[in-house]
C-alpha positions in Angstrom: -8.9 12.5 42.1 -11.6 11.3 39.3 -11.9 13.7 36.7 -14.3 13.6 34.1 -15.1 15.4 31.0 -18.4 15.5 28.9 -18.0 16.2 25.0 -20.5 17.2 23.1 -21.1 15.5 19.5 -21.9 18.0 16.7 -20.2 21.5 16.1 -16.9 19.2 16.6 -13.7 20.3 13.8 -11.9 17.4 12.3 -8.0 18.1 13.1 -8.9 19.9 16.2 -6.7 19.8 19.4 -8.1 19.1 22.5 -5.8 19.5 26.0 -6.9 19.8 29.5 -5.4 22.2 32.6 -5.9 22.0 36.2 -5.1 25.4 37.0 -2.3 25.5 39.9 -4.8 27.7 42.0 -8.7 27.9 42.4 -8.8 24.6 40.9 -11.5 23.8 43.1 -10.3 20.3 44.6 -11.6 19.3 48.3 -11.1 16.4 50.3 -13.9 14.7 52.7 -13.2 14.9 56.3 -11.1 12.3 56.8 -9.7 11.7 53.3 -6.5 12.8 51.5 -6.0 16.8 51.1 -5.3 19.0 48.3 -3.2 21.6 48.6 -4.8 25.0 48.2 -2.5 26.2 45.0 -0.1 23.4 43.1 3.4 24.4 42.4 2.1 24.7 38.6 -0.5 24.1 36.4 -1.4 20.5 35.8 -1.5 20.0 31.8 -2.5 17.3 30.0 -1.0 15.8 26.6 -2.7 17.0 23.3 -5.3 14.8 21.8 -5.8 15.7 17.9 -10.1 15.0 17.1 -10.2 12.6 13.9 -13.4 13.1 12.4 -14.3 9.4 10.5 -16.7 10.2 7.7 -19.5 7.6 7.5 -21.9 9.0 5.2 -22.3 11.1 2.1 -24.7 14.2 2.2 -25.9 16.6 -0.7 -25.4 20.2 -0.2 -26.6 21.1 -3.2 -28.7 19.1 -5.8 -31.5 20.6 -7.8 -35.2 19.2 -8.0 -35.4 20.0 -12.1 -33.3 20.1 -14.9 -33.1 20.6 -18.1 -32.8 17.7 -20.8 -29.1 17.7 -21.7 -28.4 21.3 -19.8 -25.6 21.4 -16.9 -26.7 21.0 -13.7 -24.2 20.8 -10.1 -24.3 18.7 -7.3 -22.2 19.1 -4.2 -21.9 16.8 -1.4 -19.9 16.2 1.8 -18.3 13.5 4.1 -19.8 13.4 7.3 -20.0 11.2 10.4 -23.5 10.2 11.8 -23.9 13.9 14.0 -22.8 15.6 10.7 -19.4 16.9 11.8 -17.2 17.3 8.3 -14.5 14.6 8.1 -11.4 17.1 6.5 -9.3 14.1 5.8 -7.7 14.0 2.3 -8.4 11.2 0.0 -11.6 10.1 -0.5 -12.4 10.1 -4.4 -16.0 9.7 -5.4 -17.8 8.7 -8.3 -21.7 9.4 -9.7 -23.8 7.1 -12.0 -27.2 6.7 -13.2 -28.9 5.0 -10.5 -32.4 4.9 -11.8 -34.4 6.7 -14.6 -34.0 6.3 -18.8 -31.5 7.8 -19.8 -27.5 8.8 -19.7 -25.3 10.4 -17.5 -22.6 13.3 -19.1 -19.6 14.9 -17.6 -17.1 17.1 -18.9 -14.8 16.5 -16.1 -15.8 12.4 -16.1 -18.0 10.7 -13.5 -15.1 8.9 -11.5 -12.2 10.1 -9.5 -13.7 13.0 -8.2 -11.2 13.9 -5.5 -12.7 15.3 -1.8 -11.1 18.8 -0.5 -11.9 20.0 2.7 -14.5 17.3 3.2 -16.8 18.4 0.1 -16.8 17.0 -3.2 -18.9 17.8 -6.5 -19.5 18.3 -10.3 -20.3 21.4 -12.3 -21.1 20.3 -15.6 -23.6 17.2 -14.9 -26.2 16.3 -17.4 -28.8 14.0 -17.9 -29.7 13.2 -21.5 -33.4 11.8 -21.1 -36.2 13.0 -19.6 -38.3 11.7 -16.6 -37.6 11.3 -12.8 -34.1 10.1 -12.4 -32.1 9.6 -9.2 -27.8 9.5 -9.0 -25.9 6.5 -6.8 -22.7 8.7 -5.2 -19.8 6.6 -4.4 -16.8 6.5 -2.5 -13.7 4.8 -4.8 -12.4 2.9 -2.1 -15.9 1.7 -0.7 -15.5 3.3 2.6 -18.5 5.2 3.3 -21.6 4.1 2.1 -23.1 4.4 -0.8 -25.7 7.7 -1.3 -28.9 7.6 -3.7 -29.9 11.4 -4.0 -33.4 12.9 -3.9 -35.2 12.3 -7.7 -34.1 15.0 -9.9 -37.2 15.9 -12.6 -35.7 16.3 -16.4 -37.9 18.0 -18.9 
């Protein structure tokens, strides 16, 4: 008996649990003519071992990143850890760090711009500024140089 199975590749949940049942009856097995024969009902179910999903995180997206701010005023930016279909990798772990990628100027944060730590696959800052003005953009990083680098939309500051 072949068995496959078709997954599909977005909507998927990191730490999921995926197992697979033959049920003992109506299981829909046949034989050709003169092949080997199923029996109509199995003394039990046939269950397969559990398979946890592991959602690996290749890329950083923003979820929330404005177009303007102010010059020196707090801004937020929030990102996540996906894989190429965007299914959320939930692993803990992954810190992150922001800079100044391009645009005159400085980058400010209260909370510091390294070791940002990931929690249920999103990280982000709060209390971002830019002192300058002009059209700047932000390099996101991961710490540990797993998952590539982002450069975010430009952000305006007047």
């Amino acid at each position: 008996m072949i068995i496959k199975a078709y997954f599909k590749t977005t909507g998927i949940t990191d730490g999921g649990v995926l197992s697979f049942k033959i049920p003992s009856s109506a299981h829909g097995s046949f034989s050709a003519a003169n092949g080997s024969g199923f029996a109509a009902t199995f003394p039990d179910d046939i269950l397969s071992k559990q398979f946890t999903v592991n959602v690996q995180a290749s890329l950083i997206v923003t979820t929330s990143l404005p177009a303007f701010a102010g010059n020196g005023e707090d801004f937020e930016l929030e990102a996540s850890l996906t894989d190429s279909n965007g299914n959320i990798d939930l692993s803990p772990g992954y810190t992150f760090s922001v800079a100044l990628h391009s645009g005159d100027g400085t980058l400010v944060s209260n909370s510091g711009l390294q070791g940002n730590v990931a929690s249920n696959g999103s990280f982000g800052w709060s209390d971002l500024k830019i002192e300058g003005t002009g059209d700047f953009t932000l390099a996101l990083s991961d710490d540990n140089n797993m998952i590539s680098q982002l450069i975010t939309p430009v952000i305006s500051v007047y």
